[in-house]
N, C-alpha and C positions, 0 to 999 in steps of 0.2 A: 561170359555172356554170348560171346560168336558161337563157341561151340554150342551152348543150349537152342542157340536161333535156328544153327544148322538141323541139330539132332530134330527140333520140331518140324521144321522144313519136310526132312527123310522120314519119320513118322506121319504128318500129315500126307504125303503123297504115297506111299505105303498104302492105307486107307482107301484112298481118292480114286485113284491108277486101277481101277477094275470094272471090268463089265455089265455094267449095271442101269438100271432105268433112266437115271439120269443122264449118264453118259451116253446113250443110246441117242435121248432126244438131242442132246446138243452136238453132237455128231451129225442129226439128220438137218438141222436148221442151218448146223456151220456148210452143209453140201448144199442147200436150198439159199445161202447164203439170206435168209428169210430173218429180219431183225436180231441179228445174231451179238451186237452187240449189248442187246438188251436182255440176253440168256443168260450170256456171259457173267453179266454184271449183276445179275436175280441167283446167280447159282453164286456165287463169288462170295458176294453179301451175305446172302443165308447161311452159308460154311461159316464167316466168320463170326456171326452172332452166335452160331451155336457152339464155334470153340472157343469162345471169350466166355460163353453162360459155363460150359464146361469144366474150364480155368478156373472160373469165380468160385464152382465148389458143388454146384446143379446136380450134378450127376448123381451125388449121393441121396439127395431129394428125389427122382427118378427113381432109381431103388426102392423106394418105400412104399410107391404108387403102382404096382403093379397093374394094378385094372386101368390105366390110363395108358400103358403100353400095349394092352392088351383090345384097347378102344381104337387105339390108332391100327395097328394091324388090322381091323376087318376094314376101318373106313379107306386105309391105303392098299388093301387088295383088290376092295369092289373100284377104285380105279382104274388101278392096273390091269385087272381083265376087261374094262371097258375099252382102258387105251389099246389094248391088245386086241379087240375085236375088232378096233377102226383099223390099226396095221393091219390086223387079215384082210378086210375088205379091201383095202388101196390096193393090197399083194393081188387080188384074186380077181376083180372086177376090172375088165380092160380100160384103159382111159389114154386119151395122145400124149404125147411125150414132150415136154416144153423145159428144153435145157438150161433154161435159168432158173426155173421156176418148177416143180414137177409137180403137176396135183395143184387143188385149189389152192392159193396164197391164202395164210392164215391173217387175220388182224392181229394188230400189237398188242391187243385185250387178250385177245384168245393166245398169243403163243405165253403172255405175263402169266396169266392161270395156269395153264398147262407145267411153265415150268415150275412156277409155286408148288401147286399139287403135287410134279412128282418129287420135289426137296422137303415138303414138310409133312406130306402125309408115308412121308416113308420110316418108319420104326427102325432102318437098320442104322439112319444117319444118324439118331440120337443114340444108337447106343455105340456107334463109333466115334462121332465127335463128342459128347455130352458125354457117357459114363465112361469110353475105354482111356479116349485122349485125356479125359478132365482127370483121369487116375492116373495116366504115367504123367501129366506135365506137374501136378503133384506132389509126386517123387523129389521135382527138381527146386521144393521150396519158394526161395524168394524170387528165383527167377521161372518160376515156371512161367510168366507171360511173356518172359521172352521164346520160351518154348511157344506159348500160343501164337507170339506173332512169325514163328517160323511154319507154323502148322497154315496159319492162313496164309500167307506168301505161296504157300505149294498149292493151294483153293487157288488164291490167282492163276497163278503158272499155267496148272495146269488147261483151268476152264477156257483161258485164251488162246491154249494152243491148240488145244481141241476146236473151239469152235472156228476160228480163222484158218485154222493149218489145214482144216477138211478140207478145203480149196484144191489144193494138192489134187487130193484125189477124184476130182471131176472129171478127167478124161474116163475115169473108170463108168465112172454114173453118165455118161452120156447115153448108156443104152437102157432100155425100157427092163432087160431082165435082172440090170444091175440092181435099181429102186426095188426090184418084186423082191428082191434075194434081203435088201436090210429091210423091208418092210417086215417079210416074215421072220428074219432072225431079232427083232425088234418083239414082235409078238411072241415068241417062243423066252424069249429074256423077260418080258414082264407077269408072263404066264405061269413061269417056273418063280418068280419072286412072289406073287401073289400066292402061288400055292403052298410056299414056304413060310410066307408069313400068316395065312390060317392052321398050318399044324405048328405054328412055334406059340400060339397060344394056349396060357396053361404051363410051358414050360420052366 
């Protein structure tokens, strides 16, 4: 049972642990320190519904529906280049620099959306969490939910250290070219995800 917990654990963060749209935003909110508990806990949650839906057996249902992954890919690319044009802009348009806060403070409506949209309209989460995890934990029978509840444990982990541990890195972001520098590699990361998720349809 430990061992299955573990092995979900290193599998779930395996998955999680990379570069990506998601992680990009909670990166930028845990340094805005901007409602970052309420990112944490929006990204946290969703990882786990979709690796318990997973577990339960979903995945294989997913499979059959092709045009329904195939829906979510354009609707989660025309975000991502949207959200990417607002990063270029912040990057590119001069504005004063306010170290606690940089750029307009979002509302807790707008930052909930935001993270919503980029956890559910992204196609690569369900077929990470939903068809790859819900296939290996599987594998491990009757215990696969102990695998799923190691898979979400590493969704905790991880989203809490990221969003609070960016603190850290604040002497770096005190300068105005710091915020231009992840604004635009912010943009360049959801730009190449969007592009990839309109030629992955079809495939």
């Amino acid at each position: 049972m430990l061992l299955t917990t573990l092995a979900g654990l290193g599998f779930g963060l395996s998955l999680i642990v990379a570069i990506g749209a998601q992680n990009a935003y909670v990166l930028r909110q845990g340094l805005r320190r901007e409602h970052v508990l309420a990112v944490v806990i929006v990204c946290a949650a969703s990882d786990a519904i979709l690796i318990l839906v997973g577990v339960a057996g979903f995945g294989a249902l997913i499979r059959t529906l092709p045009w329904l992954l195939a829906v979510v890919r354009i609707v989660g690319a025309a975000f991502l280049l949207g959200y990417a044009m607002l990063a270029t802009r912040r990057a590119l348009l001069p504005r004063p620099l306010d170290t606690s806060v940089v750029g307009t403070a979002a509302t807790l409506a707008q930052v909930l959306a935001t993270t919503a949209a980029l956890t559910w309209l992204n196609p690569h989460v369900y077929l990470d969490t939903v068809v790859f995890l819900g296939s290996v934990a599987a594998a491990h029978g009757d215990e696969r939910w102990y695998f799923g509840l190691g898979a979400v444990l590493g969704s905790v982990v991880w989203f809490t250290a990221l969003g609070f541990g960016a603190r850290l890195l604040r002497p770096i972001f005190s300068r105005p070219v710091s915020w231009r520098i992840l604004d635009i590699g912010i943009a360049v990361i959801m730009t190449v995800i969007a592009v990839s998720l309109l030629l992955g349809i079809g495939t």
